[in-house]
N, C-alpha and C positions, 0 to 999 in steps of 0.2 A: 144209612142211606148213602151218604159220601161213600165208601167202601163198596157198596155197590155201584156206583156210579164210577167209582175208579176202574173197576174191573170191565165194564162194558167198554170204558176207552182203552183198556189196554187190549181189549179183543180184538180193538178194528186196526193198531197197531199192527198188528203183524201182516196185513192186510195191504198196507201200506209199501208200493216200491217204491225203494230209495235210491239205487242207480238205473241208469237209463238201460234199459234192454236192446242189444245191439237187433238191429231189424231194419233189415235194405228196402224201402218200396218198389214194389215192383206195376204198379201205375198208378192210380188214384185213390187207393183204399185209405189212405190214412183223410185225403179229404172229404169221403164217402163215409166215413165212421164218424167223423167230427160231424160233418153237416145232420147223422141220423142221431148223435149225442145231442147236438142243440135242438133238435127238434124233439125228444125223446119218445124217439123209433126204436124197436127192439130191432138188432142184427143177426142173420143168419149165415154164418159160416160155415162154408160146406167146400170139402176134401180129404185126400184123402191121408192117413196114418203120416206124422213127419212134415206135412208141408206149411207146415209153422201157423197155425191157426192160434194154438196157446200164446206162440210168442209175441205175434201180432196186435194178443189181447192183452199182455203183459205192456209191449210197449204203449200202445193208447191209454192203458189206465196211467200210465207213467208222463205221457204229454199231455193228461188233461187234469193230472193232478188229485187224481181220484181214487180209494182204495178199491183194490180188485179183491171180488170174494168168490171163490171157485169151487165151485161142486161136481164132481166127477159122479155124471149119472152112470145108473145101473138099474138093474129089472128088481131088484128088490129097497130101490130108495121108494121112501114115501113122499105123502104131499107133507104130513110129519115130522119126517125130519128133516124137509126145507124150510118150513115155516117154524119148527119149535113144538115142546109139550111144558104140558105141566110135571114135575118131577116130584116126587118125598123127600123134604130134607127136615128130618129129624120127624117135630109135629107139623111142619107149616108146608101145604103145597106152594109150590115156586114155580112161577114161568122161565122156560131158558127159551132165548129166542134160536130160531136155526138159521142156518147160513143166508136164507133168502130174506127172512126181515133184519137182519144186523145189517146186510146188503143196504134193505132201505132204508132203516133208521139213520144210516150213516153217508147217505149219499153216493154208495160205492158203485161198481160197476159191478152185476152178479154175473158171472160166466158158467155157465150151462155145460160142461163138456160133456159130448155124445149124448146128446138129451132123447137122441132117438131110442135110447137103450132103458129110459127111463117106464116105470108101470103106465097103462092107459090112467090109471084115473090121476095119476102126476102129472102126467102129462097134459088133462083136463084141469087142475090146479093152475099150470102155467099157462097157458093158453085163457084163463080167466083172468086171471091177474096182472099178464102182458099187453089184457086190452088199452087203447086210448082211452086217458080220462082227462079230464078238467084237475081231476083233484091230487094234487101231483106234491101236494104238502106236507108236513112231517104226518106219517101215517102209523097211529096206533098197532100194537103186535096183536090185540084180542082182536079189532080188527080184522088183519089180514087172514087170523087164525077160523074165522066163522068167513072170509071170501067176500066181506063187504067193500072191499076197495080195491084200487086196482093197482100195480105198480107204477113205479112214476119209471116209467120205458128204458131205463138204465141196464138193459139185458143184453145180452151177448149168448147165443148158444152156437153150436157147433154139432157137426155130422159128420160122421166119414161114410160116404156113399158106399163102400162097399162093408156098408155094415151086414154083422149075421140077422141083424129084423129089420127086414127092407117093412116102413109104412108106404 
């Protein structure tokens, strides 16, 4: 059990930025991302290829001291493998979490990139789990796995408008 527990901290480790991410404000977005942090509002970032949307989210996870966990959507990610499966190892099935609950186990920031690009029913996934909730507490992974809780609004996702699947 130790051993397993060590390994989920070393996951969120790497997660973790250790120098500051150089990132000029260009008007009020770093106090508009704080204010929707403390309040935990999910953010939408929308631009186009290049004009620093990642870097942006890099440095805020870096001034708020938070690890950033990043999933580069695509039309063949599932709800699956954001949330995690059960796997075979050896005799014993084993839950591994996916990038979306280590996100919340750990308090991290999960950044969505091109989430537009993401399957409809994933995209139904996050949109369920991004709602406002009261219950914003360490939140079980069978949980999130069956869509009984919500995320606690620590989301970040990102668009580039001239994407190839205009929703």
């Amino acid at each position: 059990m130790a051993a397993n527990q060590e390994t989920v901290e070393q996951a969120i480790e790497k997660h973790v930025i250790t120098r500051e991410p150089y990132y000029l404000p260009v008007e009020d977005e770093v106090e508009l991302f704080e204010a929707a942090y403390l309040t935990k509002l999910p953010v939408m970032l929308k631009g186009p290829t290049g004009c620093g949307k990642t870097r942006f989210i890099e440095y805020m996870a870096w001034r708020l001291n938070r690890p950033l966990v990043t999933v580069a959507c695509h039309e063949d990610l599932s709800a699956t493998d954001l949330v995690g499966r059960f796997l075979l190892e050896g005799d014993e099935t084993v839950w591994h979490d996916g990038p979306l609950t280590t996100a919340v186990k750990h308090g991290a920031i999960c950044y969505l990139d091109e989430v537009v690009e993401a399957r409809k029913d994933t995209i139904v996934l996050i949109h369920r789990l991004s709602k406002r909730s009261q219950r914003s507490e360490a939140i079980d992974a069978s949980a999130i796995h069956q869509s009984r809780v919500r995320l606690p609004a620590r989301a970040a996702r990102s668009r580039n408008p001239y994407s190839r699947r205009q929703r």
